[in-house]
C-alpha positions in Angstrom: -3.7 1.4 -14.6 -4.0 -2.5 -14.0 -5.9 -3.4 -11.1 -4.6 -6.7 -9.4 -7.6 -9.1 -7.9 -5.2 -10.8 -5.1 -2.5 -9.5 -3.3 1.3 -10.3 -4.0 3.6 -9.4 -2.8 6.4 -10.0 -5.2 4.6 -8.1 -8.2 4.7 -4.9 -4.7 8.4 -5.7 -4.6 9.3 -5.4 -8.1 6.4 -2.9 -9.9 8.4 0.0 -8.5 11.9 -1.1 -9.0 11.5 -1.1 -12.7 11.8 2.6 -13.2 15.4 1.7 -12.0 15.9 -0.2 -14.9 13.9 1.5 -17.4 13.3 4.6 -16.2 9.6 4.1 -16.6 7.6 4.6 -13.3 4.4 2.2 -13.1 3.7 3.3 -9.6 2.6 1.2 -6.8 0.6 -2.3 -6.9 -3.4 -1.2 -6.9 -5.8 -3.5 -5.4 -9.1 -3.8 -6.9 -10.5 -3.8 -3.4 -8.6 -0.7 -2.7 -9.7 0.6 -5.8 -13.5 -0.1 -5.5 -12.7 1.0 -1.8 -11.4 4.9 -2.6 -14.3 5.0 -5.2 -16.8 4.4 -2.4 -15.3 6.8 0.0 -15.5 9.6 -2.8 -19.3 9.0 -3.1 -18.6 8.0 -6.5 -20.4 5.3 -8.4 -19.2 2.4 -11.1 -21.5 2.3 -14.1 -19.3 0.3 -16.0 -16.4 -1.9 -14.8 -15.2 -4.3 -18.0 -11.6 -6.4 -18.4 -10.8 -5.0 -22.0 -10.5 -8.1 -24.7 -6.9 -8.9 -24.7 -7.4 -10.4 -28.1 -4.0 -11.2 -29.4 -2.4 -8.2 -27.9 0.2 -10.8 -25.2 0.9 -7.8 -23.1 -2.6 -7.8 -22.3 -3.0 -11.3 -21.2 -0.1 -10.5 -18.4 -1.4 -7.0 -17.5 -4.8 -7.0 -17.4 -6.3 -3.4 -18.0 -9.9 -2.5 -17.1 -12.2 0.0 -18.0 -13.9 1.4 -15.4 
């Protein structure tokens, strides 16, 4: 899962219309505030919320994946 920081609403638009073209379904757009949000509401708690190194990997320079 990436987890956006600001909302846009292009990257809303588009994320789910490129299972049309690839037949690969991302899902919707998630919000880190959302995210943080449903974590709260499910009494849950973050121990460990970390970017991981995108290093040379490119994809992970556009896409930003976090471990959480």
């Amino acid at each position: 899962m990436t987890i956006n920081k600001n909302k846009n609403s292009l990257l809303a638009q588009i994320k789910p219309l490129i299972r049309r073209f690839t037949s690969v379904d991302f899902g919707n757009v998630v919000y880190e505030e959302d995210f943080l949000k449903i974590i709260d509401d499910a009494q849950l708690e973050v121990v460990k919320y970390t970017r991981v190194p995108a290093g040379w990997n490119l994809l992970l320079h556009v896409c930003p994946v976090y471990y959480v």
